[in-house]
N, C-alpha and C positions, 0 to 999 in steps of 0.2 A: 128354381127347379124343386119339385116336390120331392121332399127326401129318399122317400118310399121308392122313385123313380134311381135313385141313386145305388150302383152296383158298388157292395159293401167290402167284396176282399179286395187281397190289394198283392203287389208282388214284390221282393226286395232281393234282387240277385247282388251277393256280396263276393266280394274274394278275400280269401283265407289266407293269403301271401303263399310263400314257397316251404319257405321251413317251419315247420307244427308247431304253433304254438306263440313261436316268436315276431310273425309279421303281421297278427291280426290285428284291427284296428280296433277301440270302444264301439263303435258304430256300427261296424259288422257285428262285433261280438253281440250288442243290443237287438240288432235286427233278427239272431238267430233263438237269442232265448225270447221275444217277445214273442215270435212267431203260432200259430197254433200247427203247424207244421212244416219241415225243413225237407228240403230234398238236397243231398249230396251228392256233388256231380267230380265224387274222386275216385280215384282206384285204389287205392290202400286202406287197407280193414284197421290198421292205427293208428289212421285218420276220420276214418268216421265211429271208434271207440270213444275218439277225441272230443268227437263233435255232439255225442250222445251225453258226453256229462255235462253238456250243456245244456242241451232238452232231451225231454222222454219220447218226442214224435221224431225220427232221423230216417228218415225212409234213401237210399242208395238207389242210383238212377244205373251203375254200374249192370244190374243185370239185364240190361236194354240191349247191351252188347251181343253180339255172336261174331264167330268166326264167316259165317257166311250173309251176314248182313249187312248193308254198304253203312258207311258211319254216316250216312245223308240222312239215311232212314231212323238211324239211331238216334239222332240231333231232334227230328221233328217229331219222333213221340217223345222226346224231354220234353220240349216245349208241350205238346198237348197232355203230359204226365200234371209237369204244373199247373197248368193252365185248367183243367178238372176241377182241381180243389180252391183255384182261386173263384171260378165260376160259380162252386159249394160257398163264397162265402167267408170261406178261410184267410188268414193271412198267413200269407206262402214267402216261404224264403228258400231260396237255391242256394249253397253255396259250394261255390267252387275255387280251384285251386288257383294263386296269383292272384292275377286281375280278374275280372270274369266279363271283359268285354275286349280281350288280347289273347288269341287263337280259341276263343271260343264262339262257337256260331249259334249255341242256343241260348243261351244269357241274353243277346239285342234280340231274337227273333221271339222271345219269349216276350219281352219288355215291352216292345214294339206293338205287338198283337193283344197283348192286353190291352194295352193304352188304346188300340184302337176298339177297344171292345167295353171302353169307358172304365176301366180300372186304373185303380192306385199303382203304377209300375215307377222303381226305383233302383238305382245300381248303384252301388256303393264300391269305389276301387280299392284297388290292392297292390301288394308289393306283389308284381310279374317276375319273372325269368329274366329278362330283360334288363331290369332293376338291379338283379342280382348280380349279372352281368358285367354289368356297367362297376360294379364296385370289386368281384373279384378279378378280374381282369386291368382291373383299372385304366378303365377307356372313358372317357370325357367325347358325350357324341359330340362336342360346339365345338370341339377342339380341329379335327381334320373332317367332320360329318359320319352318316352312319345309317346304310342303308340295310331295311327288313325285308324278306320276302319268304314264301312259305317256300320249299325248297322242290315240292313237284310243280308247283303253280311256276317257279321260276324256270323251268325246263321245260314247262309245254307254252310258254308268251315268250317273246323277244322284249327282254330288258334291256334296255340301256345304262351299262356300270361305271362309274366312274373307279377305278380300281386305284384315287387317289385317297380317298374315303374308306373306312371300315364297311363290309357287305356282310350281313348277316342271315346265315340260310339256316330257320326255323323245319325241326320235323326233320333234320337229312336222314334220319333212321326209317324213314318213309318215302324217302326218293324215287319218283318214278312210278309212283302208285296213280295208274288212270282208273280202276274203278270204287276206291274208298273202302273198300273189302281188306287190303292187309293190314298188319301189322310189324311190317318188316319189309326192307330191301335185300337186294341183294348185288352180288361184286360189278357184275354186269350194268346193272341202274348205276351204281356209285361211277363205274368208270366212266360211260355216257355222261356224268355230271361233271364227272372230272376234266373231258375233253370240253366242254362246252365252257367251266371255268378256264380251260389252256389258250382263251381267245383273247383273255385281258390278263391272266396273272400265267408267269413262268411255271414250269410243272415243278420247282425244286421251291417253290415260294413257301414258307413256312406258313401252316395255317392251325386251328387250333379246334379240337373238341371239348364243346363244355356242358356241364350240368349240373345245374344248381343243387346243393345240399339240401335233404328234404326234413332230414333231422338236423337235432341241433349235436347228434353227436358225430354226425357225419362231417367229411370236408368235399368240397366242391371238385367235382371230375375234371378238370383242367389236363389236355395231353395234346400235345405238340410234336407236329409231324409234316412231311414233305403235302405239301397238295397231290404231288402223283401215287403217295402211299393209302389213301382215303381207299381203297377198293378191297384192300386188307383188312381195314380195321371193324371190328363186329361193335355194331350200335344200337343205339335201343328209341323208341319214340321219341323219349325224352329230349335224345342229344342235339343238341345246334353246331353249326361250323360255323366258326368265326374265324373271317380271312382279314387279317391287318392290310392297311396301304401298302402295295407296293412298288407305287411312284411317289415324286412329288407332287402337290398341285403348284400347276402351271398360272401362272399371275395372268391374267386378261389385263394385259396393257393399255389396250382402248379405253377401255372402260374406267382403266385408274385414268388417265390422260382428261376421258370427259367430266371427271370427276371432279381433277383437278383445275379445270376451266370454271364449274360450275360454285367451286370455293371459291375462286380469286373475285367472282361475280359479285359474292356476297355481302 
């Protein structure tokens, strides 16, 4: 292929981990000062202070937002925000908070659409929420399993839970939101959540609010309370429920039996 025929920029969406400073990777970090310009796809001004002493170009995708704008719409001029300057030529880097291919929908639709548009597209992971999770909580998902789901998306499909397993509902400070417009639930949303958790776990089942520390001089929101208390408690996008096993898991006997026929075989 003749060079000349070859589209030149390129796109590197990175994530920054959760807490400032301390989860980023060399390779993010590279990708953001190489870049001839960054877009920031966070919401805190002491993170993209952050991210500017690293390059002079830090452009914030934050004012894309309104209150009266569905975040569908907000997501798909990120993508063609980047996608302009990658078009120019540039090499573009996004970076976002965590991972930036775990609860973010314009980081793959960005990557995706480039690549189909013959461009250099690259993602480089990060330390998630999730991650975070997983260590202050101290939950091992191999250990009893460990189911994700976004928490209005879990309310408007019929899931099947196993409530022997950790269930974890992403966004429940957005419960109940059918058209991507808010930023907040409310008692009512939470309690419809509530009842629909009261089909596999007891209403007095201990479940947990959490949110990862975003500085490092902060400590992690961890607060533990009844499952039937959830409709009380004031939250914020950020927060996740994290509901522990409330059974045990039940041994599939058959299955050990045919197992153990297919050993003695051996």
């Amino acid at each position: 292929m003749n060079d000349l025929a070859v589209p030149k920029g390129s796109l590197a969406c990175v994530g920054i981990g959760i807490t400032l400073g301390s989860h980023i990777s060399p390779l993010a970090r590279s990708h953001i000062e190489t870049a001839d310009v960054v877009f920031a796809g966070v919401s805190d001004g002491i993170v993209e202070l952050w991210l500017k002493k690293m390059h002079p170009d830090v452009r914030s995708l934050q004012s894309l937002y309104g209150p009266d704008i569905p975040r569908m719409r907000t997501y798909r001029k990120m993508v063609e925000t980047m996608l302009t300057e990658v078009r120019r030529g540039k090499r573009v880097c996004g970076a976002f908070y965590g991972h930036p291919g775990v609860f973010a929908w314009a980081p793959h639709k960005a990557i995706a659409q480039a690549r189909r548009e013959g461009y250099t597209a690259h993602m480089e992971p990060g330390i998630s929420s999730s991650d975070c999770l997983y260590a202050d909580l101290g939950i091992d998902p191999g250990a009893l399993g460990c189911q994700h789901y976004e928490t209005s998306q879990f309310m408007l499909y019929r899931r099947r839970i196993d409530p022997s397993a950790w269930l974890l509902l992403w966004q429940v400070g957005l419960a109940g939101d059918l058209g991507s417009r808010r930023f907040d639930t409310r008692p009512a949303y939470l309690q419809l959540l509530v009842e629909l958790l009261c089909r596999d776990y007891p209403p007095n089942h201990t479940v947990i609010l959490y949110q990862a520390a975003t500085l490092p001089v902060q400590s992690p929101k961890i607060e533990r309370l009844a499952l039937a208390e959830l409709p009380t408690m004031q939250l914020s996008m950020g927060d996740t429920l994290a509901v522990p096993p409330a059974y045990s898991m039940r041994p599939a006997d058959d299955i050990r039996a045919r197992l153990g026929e297919l050993g003695s075989l051996a």
